[in-house]
DSSP file (Angstrom, degrees, kcal/mol; ACC not computed):
  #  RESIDUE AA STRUCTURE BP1 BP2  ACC     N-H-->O    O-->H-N    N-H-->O    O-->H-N    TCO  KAPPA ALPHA  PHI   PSI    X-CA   Y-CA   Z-CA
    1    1 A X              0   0    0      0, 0.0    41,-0.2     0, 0.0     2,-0.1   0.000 360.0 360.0 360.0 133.7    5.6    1.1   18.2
    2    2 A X  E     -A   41   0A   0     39,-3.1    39,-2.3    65,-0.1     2,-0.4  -0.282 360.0-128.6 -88.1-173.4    4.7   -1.5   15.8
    3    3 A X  E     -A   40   0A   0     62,-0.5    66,-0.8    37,-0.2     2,-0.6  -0.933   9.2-146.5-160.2 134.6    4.7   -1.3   11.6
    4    4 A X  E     -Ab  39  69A   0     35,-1.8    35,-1.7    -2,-0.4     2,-0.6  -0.928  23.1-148.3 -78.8  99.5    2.9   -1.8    8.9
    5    5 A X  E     +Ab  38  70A   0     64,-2.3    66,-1.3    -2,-0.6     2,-0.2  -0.704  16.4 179.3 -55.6 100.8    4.9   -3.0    5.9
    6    6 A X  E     +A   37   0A   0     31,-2.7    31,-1.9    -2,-0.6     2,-0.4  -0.589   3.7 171.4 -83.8 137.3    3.8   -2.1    2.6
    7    7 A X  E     -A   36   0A   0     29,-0.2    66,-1.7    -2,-0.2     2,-0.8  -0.778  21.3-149.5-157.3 133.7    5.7   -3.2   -0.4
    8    8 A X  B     -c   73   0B   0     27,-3.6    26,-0.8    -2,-0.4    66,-0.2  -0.655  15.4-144.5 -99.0 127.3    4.5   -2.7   -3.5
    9    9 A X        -     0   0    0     64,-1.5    25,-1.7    -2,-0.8    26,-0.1   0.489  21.0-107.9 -73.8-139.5    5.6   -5.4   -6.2
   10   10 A X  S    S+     0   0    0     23,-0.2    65,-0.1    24,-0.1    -1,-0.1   0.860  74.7 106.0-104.6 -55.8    6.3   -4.9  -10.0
   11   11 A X        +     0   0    0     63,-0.1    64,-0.7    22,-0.1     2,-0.2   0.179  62.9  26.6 -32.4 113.7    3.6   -6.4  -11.9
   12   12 A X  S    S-     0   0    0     62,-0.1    65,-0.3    21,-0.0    64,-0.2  -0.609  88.2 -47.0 117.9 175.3    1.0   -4.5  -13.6
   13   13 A X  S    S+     0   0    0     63,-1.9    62,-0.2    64,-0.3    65,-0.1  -0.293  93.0  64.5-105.7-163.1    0.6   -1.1  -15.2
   14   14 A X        +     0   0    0     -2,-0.1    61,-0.1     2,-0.1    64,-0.0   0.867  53.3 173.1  60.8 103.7    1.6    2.6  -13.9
   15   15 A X  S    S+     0   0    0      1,-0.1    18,-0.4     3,-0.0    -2,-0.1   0.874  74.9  43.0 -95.7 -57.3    5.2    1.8  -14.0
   16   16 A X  S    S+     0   0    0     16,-0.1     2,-0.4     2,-0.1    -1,-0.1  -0.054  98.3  73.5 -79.6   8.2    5.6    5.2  -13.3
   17   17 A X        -     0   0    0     14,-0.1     2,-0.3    35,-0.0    35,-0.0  -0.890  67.1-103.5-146.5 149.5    3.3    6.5  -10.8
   18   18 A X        -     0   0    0     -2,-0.4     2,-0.5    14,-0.1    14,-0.2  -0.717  16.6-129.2 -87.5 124.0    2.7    6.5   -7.3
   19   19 A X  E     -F   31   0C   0     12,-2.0    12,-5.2    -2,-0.3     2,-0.3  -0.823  18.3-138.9 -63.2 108.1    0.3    4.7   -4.7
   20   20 A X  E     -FG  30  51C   0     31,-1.8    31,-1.1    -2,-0.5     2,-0.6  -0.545  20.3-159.6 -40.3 104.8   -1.6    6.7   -2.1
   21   21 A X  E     - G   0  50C   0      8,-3.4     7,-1.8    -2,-0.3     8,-0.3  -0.888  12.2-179.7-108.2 133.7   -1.5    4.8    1.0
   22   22 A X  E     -F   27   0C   0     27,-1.0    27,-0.4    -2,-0.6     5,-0.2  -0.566  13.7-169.4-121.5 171.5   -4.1    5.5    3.7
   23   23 A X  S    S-     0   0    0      3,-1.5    25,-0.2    -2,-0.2    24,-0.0  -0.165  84.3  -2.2-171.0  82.8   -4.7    4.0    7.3
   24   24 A X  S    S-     0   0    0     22,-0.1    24,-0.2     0, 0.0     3,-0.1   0.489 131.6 -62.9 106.2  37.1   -7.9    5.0    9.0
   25   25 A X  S    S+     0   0    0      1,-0.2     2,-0.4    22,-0.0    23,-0.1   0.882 110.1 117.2  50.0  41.9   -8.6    7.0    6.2
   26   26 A X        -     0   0    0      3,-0.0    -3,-1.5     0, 0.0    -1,-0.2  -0.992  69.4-115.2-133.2 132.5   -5.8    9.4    6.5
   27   27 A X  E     +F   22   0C   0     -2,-0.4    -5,-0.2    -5,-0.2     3,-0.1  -0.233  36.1 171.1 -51.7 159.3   -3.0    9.6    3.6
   28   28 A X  E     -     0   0C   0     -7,-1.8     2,-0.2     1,-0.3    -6,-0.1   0.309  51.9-109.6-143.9  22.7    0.3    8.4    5.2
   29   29 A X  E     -     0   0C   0     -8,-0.3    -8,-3.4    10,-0.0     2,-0.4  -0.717  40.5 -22.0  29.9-114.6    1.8    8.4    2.0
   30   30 A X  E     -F   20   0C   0     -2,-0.2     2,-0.4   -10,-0.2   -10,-0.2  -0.888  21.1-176.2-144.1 162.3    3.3    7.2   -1.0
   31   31 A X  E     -F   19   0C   0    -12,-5.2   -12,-2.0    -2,-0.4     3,-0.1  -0.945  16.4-141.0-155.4 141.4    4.9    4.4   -2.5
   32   32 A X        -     0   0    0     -2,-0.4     3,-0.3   -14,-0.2   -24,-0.2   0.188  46.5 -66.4 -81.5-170.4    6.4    3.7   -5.9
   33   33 A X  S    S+     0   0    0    -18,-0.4     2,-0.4     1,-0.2   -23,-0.2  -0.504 128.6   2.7 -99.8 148.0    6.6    0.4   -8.6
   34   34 A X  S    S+     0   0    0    -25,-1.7    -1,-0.2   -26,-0.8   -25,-0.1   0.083 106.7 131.4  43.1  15.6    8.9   -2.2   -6.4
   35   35 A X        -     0   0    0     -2,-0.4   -27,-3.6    -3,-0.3    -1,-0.2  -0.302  44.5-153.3 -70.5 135.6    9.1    0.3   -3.3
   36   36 A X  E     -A    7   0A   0    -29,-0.2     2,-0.5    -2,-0.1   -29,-0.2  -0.819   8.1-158.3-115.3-176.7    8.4   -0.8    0.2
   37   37 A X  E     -A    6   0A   0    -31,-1.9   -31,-2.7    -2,-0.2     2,-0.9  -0.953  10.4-145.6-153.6 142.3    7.1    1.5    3.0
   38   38 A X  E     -A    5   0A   0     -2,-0.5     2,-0.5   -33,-0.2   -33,-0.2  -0.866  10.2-168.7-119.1 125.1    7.3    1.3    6.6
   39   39 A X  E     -A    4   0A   0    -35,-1.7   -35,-1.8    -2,-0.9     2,-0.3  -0.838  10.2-156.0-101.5 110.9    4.2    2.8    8.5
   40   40 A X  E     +A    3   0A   0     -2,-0.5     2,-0.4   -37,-0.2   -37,-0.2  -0.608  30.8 154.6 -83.0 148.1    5.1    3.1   12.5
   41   41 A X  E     -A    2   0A   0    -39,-2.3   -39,-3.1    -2,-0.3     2,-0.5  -0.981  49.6-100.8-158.7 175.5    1.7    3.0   14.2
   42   42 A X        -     0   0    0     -2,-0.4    22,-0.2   -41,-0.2    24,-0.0  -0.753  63.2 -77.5 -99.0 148.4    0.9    1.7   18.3
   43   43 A X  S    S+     0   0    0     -2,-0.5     2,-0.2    20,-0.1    22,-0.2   0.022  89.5  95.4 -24.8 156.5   -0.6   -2.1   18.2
   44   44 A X  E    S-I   64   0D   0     20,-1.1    20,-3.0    -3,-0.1     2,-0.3  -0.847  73.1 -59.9 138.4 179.0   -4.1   -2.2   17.3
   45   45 A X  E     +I   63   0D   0     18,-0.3    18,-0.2    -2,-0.2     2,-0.2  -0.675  48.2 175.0 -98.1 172.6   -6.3   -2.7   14.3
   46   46 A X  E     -I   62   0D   0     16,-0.7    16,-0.9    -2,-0.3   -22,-0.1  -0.695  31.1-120.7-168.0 108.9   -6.4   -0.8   11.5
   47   47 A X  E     -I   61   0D   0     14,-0.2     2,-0.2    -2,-0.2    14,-0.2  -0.391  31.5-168.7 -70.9 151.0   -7.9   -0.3    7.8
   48   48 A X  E     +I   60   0D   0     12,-1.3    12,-1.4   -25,-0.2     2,-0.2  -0.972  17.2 141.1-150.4  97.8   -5.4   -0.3    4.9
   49   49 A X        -     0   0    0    -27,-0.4   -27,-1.0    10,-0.2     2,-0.3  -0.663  31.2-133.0-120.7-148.3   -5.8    0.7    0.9
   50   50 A X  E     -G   21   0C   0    -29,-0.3     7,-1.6    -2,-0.2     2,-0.3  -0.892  16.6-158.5-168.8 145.9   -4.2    2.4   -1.8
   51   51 A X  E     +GH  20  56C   0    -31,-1.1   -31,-1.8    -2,-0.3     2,-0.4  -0.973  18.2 169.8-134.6 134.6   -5.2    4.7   -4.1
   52   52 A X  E >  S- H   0  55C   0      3,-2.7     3,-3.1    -2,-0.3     2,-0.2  -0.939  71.4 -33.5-151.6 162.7   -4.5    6.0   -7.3
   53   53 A X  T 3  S-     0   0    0     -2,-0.4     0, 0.0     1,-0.3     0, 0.0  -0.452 123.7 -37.7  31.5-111.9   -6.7    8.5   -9.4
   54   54 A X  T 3  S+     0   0    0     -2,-0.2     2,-0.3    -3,-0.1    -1,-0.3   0.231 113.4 111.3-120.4  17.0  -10.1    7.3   -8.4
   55   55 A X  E <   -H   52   0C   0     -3,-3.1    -3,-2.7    39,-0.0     2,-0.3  -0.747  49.7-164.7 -86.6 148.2   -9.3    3.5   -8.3
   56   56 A X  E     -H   51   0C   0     -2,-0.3    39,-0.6    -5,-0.3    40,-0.5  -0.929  14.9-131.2-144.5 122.0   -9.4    2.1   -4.5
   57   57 A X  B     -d   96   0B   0     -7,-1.6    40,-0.2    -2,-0.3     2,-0.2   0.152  41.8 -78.5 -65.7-164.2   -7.9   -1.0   -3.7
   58   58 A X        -     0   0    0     38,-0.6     2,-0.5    36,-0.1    -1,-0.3  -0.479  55.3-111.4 -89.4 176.6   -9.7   -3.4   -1.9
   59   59 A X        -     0   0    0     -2,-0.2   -10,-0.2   -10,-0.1   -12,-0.0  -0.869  26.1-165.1 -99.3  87.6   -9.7   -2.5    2.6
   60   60 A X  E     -I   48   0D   0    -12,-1.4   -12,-1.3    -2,-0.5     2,-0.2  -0.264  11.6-148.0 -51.8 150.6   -7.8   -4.8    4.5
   61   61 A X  E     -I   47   0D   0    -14,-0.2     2,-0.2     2,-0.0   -14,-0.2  -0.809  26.6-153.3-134.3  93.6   -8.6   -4.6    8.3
   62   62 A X  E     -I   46   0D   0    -16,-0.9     2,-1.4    -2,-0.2   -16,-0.7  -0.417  23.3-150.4 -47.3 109.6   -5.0   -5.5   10.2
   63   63 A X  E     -I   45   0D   0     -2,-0.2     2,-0.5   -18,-0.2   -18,-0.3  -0.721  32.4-150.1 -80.2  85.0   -4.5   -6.9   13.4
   64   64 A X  E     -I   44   0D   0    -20,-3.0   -20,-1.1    -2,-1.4     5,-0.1  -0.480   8.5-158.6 -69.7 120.2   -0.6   -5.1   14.2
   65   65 A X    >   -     0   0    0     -2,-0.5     3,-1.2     3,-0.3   -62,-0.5  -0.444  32.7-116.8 -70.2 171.0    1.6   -6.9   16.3
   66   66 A X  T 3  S+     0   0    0      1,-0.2    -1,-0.1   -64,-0.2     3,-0.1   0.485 127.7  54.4 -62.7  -1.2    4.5   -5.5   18.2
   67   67 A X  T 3  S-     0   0    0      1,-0.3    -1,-0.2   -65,-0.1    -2,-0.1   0.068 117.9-130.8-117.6  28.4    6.5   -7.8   15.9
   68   68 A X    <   -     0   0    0     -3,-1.2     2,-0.4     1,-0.1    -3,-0.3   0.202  11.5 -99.9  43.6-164.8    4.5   -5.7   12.8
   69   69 A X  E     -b    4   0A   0    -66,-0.8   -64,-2.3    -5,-0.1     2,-0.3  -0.986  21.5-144.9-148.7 143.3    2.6   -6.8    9.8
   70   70 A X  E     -b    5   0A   0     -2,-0.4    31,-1.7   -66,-0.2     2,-0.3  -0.979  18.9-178.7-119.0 138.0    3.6   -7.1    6.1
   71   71 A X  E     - E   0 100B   0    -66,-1.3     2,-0.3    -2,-0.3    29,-0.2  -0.680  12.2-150.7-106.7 178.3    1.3   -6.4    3.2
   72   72 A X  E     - E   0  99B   0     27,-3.3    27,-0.7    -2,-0.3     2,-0.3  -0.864  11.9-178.6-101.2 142.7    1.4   -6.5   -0.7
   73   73 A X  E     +cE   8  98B   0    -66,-1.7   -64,-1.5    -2,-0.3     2,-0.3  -0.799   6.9 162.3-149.0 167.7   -0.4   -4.6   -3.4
   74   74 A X  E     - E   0  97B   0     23,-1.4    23,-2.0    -2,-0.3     2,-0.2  -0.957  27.8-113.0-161.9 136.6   -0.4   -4.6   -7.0
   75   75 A X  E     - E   0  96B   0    -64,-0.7    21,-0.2    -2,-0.3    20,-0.1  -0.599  33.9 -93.3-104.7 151.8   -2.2   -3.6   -9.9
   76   76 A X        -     0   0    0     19,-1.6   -63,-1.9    -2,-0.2     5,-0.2  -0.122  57.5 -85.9 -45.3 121.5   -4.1   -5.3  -12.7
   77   77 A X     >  -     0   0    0    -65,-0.3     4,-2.7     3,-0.1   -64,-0.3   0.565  38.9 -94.7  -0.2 158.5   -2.3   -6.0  -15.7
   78   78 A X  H  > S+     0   0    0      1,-0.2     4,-1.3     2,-0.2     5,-0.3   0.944 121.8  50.5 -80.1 -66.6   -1.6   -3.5  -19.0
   79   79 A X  H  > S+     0   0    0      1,-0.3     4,-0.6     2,-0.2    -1,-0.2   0.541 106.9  47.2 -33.9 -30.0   -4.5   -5.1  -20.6
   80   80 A X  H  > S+     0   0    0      2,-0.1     4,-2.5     3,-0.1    -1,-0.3   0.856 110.7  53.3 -85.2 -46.6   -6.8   -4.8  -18.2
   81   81 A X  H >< S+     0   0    0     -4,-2.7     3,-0.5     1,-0.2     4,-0.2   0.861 107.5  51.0 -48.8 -54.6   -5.9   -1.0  -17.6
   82   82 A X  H >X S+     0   0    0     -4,-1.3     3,-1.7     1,-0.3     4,-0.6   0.881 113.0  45.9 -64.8 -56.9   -6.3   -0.1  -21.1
   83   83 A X  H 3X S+     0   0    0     -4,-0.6     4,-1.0    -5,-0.3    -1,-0.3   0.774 117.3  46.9 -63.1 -23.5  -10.1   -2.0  -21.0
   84   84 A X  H << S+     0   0    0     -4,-2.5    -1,-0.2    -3,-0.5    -2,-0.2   0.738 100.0  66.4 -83.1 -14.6  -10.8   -0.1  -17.7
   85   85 A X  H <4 S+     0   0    0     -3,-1.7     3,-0.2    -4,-0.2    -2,-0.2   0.530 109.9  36.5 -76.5 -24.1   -9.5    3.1  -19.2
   86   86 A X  H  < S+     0   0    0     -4,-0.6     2,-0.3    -3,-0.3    -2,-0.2   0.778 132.0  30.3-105.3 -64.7  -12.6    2.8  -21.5
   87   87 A X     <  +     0   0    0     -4,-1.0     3,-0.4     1,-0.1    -2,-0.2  -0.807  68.1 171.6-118.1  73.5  -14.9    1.4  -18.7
   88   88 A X  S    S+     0   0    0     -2,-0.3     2,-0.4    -3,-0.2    -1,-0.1   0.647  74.7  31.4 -63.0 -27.6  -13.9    2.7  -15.4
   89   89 A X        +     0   0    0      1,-0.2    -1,-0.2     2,-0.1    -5,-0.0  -0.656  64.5 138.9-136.1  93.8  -16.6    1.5  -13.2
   90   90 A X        -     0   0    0     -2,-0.4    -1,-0.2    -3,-0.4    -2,-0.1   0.092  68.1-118.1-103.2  24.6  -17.6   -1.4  -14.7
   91   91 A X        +     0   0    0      1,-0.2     3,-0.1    -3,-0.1    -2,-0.1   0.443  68.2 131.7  14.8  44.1  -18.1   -3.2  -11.3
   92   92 A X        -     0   0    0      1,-0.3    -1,-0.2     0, 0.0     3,-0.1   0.040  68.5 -45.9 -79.5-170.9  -15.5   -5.8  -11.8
   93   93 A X  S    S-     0   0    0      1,-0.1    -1,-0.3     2,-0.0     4,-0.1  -0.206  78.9 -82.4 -52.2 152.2  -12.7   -6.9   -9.4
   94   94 A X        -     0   0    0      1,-0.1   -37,-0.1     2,-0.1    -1,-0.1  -0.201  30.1-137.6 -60.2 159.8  -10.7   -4.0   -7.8
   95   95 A X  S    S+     0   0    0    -39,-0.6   -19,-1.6     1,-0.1     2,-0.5   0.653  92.6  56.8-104.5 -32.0   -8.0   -2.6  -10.1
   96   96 A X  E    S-dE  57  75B   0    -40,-0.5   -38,-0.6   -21,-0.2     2,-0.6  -0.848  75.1-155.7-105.7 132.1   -5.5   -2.4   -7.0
   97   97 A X  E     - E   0  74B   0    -23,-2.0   -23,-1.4    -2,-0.5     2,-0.5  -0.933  11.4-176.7-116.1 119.4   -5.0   -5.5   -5.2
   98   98 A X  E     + E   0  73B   0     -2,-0.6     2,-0.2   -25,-0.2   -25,-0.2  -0.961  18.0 167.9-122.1 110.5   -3.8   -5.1   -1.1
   99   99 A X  E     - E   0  72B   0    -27,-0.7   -27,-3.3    -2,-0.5     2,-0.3  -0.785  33.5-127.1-111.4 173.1   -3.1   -8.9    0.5
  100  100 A X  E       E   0  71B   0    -29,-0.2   -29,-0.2    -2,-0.2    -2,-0.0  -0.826 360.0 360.0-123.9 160.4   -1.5   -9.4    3.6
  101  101 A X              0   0    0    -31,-1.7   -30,-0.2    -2,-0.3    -1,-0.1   0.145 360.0 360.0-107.8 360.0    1.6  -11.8    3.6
C-alpha cells in the first residue's frame, strides 16, 4: 500500500474547525489546524480536496508512489474569511488551498 500525506499547516482562519478530506469523491476524513493525516490507498492516481461548509479547495489529481505522496492545504487568511463571509461566491481564488510538496 502506498499513502497519501495530508498535513494541514497553521495559517489562516478556522483555528478551530476541521477539514473534510475526500479522495475520489469519498470522505476519508478529517483533519485539524497543524494536524497531518495519513491516507493508505494501492498505487494509482487519484483526486484530492478538502472541504469545509460549502468551500472546496482546489482538486489535485496525484500520481501515488509506493514510496507515497505528501500534500499541504491551508486556508485564506482572517481577513479574507470575514470579506468572503459577506460574499461567499464571489468567484475569486479558492478559499482552501491543497499543493503537493
Amino acid at each position: 500500500m502506498a499513502t497519501i500525506r495530508l498535513k494541514r499547516g497553521t495559517k489562516g482562519a478556522n483555528m478551530f474547525r476541521k477539514f473534510k478530506v475526500f479522495v475520489n469523491d469519498s470522505c476519508v476524513g478529517k483533519i485539524k489546524r497543524g494536524e497531518s493525516l495519513d491516507i493508505s490507498v494501492p498505487e494509482g492516481t487519484y483526486s484530492v480536496y478538502c472541504k469545509i461548509d460549502w468551500e472546496q479547495s482546489n482538486t489535485l489529481t496525484v500520481n501515488v508512489p509506493a514510496t507515497g505522496v505528501d500534500l499541504l492545504v491551508n486556508s485564506k487568511g482572517a481577513t479574507e474569511s470575514a470579506f468572503r463571509s459577506l460574499i461567499p461566491f464571489d468567484g475569486k481564488d479558492k478559499y482552501l488551498v491543497l499543493v503537493q510538496q
